[in-house]
C-alpha positions as CSV (number, residue, x, y, z in Angstrom):
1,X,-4.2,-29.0,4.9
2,X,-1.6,-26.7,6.5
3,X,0.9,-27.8,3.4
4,X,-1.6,-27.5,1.0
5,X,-2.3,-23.8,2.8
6,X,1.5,-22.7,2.7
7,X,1.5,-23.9,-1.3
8,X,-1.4,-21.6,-2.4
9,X,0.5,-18.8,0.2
10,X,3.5,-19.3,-2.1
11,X,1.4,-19.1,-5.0
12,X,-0.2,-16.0,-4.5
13,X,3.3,-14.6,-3.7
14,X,4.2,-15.7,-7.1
15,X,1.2,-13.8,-8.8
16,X,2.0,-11.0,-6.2
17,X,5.2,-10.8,-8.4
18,X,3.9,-11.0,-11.6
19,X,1.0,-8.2,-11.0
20,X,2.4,-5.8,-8.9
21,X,5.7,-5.9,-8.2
22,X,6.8,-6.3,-12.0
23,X,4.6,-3.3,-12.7
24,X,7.7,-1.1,-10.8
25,X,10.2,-1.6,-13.4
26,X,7.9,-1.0,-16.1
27,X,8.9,2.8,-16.4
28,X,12.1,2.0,-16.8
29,X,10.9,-0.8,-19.4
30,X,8.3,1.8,-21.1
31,X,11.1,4.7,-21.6
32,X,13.6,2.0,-23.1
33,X,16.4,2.3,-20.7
34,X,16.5,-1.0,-19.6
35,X,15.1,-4.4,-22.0
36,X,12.5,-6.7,-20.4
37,X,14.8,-9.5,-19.0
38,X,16.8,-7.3,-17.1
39,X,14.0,-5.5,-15.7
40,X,12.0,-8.3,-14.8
41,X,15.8,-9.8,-12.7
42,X,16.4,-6.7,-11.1
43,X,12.9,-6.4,-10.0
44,X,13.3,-9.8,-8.6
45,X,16.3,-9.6,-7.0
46,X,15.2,-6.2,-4.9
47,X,11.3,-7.3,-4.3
48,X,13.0,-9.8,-2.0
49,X,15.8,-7.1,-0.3
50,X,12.6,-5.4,0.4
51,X,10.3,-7.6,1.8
52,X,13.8,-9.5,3.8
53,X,14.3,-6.0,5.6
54,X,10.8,-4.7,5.8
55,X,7.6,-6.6,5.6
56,X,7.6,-7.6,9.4
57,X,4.5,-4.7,10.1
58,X,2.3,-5.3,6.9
59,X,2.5,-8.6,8.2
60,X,1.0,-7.8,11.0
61,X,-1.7,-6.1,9.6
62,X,-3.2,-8.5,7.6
63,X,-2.7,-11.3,10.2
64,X,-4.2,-9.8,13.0
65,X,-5.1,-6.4,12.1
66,X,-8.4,-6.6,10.5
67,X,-9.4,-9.6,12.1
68,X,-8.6,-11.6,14.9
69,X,-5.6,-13.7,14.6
70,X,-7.8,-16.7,16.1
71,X,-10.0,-16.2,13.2
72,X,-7.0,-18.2,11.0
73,X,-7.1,-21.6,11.4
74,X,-5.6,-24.0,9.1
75,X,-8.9,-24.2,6.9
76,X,-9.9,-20.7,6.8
77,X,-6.2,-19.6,6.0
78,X,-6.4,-21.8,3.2
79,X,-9.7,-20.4,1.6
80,X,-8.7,-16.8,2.4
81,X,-5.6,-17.5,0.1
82,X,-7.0,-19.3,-2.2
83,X,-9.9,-16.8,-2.9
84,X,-7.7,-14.1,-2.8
85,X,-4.8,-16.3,-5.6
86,X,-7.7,-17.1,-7.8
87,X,-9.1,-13.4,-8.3
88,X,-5.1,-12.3,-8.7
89,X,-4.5,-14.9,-11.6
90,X,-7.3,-14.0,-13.3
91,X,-6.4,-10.7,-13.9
92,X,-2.8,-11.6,-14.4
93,X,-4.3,-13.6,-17.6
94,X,-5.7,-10.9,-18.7
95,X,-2.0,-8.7,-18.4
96,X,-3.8,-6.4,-15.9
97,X,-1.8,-4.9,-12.9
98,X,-3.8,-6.0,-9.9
99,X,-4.1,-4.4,-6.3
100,X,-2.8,-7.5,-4.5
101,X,-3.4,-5.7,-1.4
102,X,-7.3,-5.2,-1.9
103,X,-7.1,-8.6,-3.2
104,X,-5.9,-9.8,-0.4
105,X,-7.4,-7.4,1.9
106,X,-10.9,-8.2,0.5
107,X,-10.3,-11.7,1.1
108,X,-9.4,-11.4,4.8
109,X,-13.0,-9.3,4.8
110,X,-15.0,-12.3,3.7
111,X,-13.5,-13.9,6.1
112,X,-14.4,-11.7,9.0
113,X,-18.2,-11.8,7.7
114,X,-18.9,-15.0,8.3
115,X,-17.6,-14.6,12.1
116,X,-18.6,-11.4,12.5
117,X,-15.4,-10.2,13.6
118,X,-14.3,-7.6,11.4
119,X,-12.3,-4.6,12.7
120,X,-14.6,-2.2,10.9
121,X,-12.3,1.0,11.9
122,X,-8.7,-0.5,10.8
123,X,-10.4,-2.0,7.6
124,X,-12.3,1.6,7.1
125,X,-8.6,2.9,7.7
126,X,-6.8,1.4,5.6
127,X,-9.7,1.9,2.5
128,X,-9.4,5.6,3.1
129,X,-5.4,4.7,2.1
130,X,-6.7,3.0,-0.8
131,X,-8.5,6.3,-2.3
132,X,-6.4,9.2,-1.4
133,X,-2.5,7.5,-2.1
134,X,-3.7,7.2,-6.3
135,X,-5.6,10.4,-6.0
136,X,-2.6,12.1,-4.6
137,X,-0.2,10.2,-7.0
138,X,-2.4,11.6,-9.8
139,X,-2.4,15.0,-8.7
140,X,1.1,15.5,-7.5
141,X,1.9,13.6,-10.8
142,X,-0.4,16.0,-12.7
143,X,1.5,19.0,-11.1
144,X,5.3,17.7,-11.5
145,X,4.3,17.5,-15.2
146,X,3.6,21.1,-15.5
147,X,6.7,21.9,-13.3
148,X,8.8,20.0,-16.0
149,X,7.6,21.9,-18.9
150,X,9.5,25.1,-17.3
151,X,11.6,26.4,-19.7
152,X,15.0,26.0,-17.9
153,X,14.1,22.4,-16.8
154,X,13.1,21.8,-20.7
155,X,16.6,22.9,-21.4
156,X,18.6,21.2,-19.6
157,X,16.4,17.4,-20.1
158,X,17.4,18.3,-23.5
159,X,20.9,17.9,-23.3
160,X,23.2,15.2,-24.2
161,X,24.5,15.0,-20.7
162,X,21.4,15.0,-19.1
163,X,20.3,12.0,-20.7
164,X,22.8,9.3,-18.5
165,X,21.9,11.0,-15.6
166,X,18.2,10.5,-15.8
167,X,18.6,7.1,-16.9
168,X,20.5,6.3,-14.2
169,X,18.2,8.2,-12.4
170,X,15.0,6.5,-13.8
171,X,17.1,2.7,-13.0
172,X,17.0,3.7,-9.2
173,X,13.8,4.8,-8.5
174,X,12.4,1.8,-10.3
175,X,14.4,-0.2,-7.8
176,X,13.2,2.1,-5.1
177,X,10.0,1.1,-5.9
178,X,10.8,-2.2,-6.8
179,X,11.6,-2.2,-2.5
180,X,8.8,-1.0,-1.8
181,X,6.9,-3.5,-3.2
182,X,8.5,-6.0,-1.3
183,X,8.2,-4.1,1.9
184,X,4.6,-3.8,0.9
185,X,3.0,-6.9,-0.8
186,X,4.6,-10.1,0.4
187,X,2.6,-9.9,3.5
188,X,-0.6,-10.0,1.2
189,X,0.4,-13.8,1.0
190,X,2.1,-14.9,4.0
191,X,0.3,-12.8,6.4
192,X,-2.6,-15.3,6.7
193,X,0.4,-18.1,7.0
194,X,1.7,-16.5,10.1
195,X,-1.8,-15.8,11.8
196,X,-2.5,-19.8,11.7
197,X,0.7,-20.5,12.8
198,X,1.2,-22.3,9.9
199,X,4.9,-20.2,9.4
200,X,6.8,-17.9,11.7
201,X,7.2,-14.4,10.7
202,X,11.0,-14.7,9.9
203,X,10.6,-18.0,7.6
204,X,7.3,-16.3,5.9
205,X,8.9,-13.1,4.7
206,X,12.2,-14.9,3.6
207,X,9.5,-18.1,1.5
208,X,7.0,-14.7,0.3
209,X,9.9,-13.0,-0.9
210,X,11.6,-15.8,-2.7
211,X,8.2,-16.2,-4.2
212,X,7.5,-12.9,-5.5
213,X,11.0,-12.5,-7.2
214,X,10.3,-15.7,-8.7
215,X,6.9,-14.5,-9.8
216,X,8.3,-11.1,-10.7
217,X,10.9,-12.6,-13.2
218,X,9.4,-15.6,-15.0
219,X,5.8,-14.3,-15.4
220,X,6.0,-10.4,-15.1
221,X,6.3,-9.4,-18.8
222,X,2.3,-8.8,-19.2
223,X,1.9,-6.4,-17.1
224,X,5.5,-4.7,-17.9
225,X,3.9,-4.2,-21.5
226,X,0.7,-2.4,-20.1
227,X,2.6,-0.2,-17.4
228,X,5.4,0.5,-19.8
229,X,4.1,1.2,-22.9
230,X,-0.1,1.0,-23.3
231,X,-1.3,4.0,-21.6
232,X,1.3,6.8,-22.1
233,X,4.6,7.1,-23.6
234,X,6.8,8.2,-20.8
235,X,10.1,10.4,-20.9
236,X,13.5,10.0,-18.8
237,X,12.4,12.6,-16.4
238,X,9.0,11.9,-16.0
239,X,9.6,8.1,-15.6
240,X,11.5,9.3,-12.1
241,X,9.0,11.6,-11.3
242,X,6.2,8.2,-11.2
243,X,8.6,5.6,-9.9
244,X,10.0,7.9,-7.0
245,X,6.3,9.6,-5.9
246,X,5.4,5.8,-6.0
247,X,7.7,4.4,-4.2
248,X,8.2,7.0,-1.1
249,X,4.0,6.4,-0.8
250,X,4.4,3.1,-0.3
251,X,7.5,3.5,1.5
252,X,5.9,5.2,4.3
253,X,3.0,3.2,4.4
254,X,4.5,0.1,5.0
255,X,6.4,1.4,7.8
256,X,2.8,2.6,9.7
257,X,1.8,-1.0,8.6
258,X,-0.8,-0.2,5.7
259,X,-1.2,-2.2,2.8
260,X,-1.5,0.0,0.5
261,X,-2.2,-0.1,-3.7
262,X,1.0,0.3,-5.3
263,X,0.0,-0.9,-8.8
264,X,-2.9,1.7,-8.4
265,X,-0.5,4.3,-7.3
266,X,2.3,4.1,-10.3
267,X,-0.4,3.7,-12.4
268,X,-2.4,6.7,-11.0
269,X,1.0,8.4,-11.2
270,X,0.9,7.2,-15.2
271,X,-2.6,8.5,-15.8
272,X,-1.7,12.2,-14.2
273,X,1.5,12.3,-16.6
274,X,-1.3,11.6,-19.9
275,X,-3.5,13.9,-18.3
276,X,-1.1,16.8,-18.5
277,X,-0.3,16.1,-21.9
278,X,-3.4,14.8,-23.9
279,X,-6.2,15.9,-21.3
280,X,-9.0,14.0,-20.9
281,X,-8.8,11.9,-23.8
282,X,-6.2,9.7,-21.9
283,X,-8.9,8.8,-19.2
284,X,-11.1,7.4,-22.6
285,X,-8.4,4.9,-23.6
286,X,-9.9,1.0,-22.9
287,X,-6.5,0.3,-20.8
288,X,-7.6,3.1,-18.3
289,X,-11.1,2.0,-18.2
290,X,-10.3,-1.6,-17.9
291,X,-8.0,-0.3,-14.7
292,X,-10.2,1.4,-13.5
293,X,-12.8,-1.3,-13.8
294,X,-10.7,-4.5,-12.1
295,X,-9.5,-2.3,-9.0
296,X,-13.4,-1.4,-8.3
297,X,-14.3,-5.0,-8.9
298,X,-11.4,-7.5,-7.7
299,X,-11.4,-6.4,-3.4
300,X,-15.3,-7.7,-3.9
301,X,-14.6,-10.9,-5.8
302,X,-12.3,-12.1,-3.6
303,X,-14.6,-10.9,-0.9
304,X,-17.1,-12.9,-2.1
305,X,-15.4,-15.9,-2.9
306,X,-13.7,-16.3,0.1
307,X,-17.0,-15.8,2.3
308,X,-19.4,-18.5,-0.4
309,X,-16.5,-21.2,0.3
310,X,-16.3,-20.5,3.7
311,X,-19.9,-20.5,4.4
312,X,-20.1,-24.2,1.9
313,X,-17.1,-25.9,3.5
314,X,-16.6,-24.5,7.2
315,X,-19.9,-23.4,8.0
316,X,-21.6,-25.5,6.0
317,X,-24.7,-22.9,5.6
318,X,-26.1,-22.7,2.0
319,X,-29.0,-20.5,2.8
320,X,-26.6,-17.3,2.6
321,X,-25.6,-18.3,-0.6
322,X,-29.0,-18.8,-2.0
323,X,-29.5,-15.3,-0.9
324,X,-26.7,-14.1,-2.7
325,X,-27.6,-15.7,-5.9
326,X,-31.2,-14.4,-6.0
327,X,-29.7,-11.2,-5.5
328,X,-27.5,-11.9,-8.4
329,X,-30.6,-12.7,-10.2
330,X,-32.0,-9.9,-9.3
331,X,-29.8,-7.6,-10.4
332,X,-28.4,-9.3,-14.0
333,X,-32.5,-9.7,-13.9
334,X,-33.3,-5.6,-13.8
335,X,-30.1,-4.6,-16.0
336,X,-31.1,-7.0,-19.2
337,X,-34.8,-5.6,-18.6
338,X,-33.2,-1.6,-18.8
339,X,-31.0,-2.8,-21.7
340,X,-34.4,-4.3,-23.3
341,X,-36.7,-1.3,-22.9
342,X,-33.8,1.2,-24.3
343,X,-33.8,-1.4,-26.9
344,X,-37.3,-1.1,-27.3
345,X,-37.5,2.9,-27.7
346,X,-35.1,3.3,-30.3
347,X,-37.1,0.9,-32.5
348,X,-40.0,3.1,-33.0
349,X,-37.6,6.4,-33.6
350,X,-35.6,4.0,-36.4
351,X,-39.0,3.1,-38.0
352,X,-40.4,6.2,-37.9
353,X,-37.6,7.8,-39.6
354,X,-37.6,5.0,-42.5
355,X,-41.5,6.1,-43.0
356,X,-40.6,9.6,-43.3
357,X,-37.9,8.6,-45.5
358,X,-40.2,6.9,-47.7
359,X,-42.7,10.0,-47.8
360,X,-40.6,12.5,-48.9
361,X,-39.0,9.9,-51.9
362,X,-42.9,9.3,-52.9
């Protein structure tokens, strides 16, 4: 069990790398200053500076900071990772980048539920975290835009010199944030590890970071693409206006112990830079809804998952779970009945319209 527990740990690390951390190099990826490969190895290489030198209090926090540390044995380490891996992978598939932190968080939820041992103000904490760092990242992204269409900045971007400087620029800040990742996300999946005494912090930080580099370089181009290039294109100086606003949020998160969205924050950043330019036709592009979409659903997937196996294997209570699925029901029952009556409506209008039409040709 416990080795079967530290494998899916590792595994999830490895996603970790693929979703989130990857997804801090992909400004420099999207404004063609450095090609994928590279990207992907330098990414890797300071994901795991980061999370060597700073992880220790995230760590914390998902171990023993929204539940009880007792809550994690063996078993329900296990399930909490696994839940957590398989709602990660899925939209890893599907190239989009993930919160691993509400993924993981959300997990660690379920969790609590079944024992009733959630720290309801730490977990309502940290999900006040989760809405105001991308809101702010869109808004302070949103007004750095407008700051860089001043004349004199305009200028000077435009010169031949400035052009090395900024890249060099944009390189750094997507490491910055590429160390901030690490500080930030590894504990996602070793932090459940060290709360069952199933790894010490030490060995789990040095294995999780390993992991996500791993992750990060041999599975990371998917979401590169979608940061880099599918919602806006990005210039030199805007590129280190994102990376650097996302990385100091993070930054000083992790040190206060708060996982925090990072992929949800550059991102956000992203969106505030299309706003300024195209308005609010960027927020109609499918990428941005699909974001949008998988960060409201995936905390409450992995929520549920981990809390259904839990209550099947551990618990070994069903009558929850046949609660939950006639609520399911319920609900996929009323929205095909709405989707049927609006149905319903516009037939009469399209027939009444074809009678008229055949009046006024007689």
């Amino acid at each position: 069990m416990s080795i079967l527990a530290v494998t899916i740990g590792l595994f999830f690390a490895m996603n970790i790398g693929t979703s989130g951390a990857a997804a801090s190099m992909g400004i420099s990826y999207g404004a063609g200053v450095v090609n994928k490969r590279i990207a992907l190895f330098l990414c890797g290489v300071v994901v795991f500076l980061g999370a060597l030198l700073g992880g220790g209090e995230v760590i914390k926090t998902i171990g023993s900071g929204i539940v009880p540390s007792s809550t994690f044995t063996d078993a329900i380490a296990l399930i909490v990772l696994l839940s957590a891996s398989l709602s990660l992978f899925l939209a890893n598939t599907f190239g989009i980048p993930l919160s691993t932190s509400e993924v993981a968080v959300g997990s660690v939820i379920g969790a609590g539920v079944v024992y009733q041992s959630v720290f309801v103000e730490k977990f309502l904490w940290i999900a006040m975290f989760w809405l105001l760092t991308p809101f702010a990242a869109f808004v302070i992204a949103l007004l750095a835009s407008y700051f860089l269409k001043m004349k004199w900045i305009k200028h000077w971007t435009k010169r031949e010199k400035a052009v090395p400087i900024l890249a060099f620029l944009l390189v750094i800040m997507g490491l910055f944030e590429a160390f901030s990742a690490g500080m930030n996300n590894v504990a996602n999946a070793v932090g459940p590890l060290v709360a069952a005494g199933l790894m010490s912090s030490g060995t789990a930080v040095l294995w999780g970071g390993l992991a996500v580099a791993l992750g990060a370089f041999l599975f990371g181009q998917r979401v590169l693409e979608t940061n880099g290039k599918k919602i806006t294109k990005i210039k030199l100086e805007e590129g280190c206006v994102i990376s650097g606003l996302g990385a100091s949020l993070v930054t000083v998160a992790s040190i206060f112990g708060i996982p925090v969205p990072l992929t949800q924050i550059t991102t956000s950043s992203i969106i505030g830079i299309g706003f300024a330019k195209h308005g609010r036709a960027v927020l109609k592009k499918d990428i941005v809804v699909q974001l949008l979409t998988v960060w409201i659903v995936s905390p409450v997937i992995s929520m549920v998952l981990s809390y259904t196996i839990i209550q099947l294997v551990i618990v070994r209570n069903i009558y929850p779970i046949i609660a939950m699925a006639g609520g399911l029901v319920a609900v996929f029952g009323v929205l095909f009945l709405l989707k049927r009556s609006k149905a319903e409506v516009k037939l009469p209008q399209t027939e009444t319209r074809q009678e008229l039409n055949l009046v006024e040709k007689g």
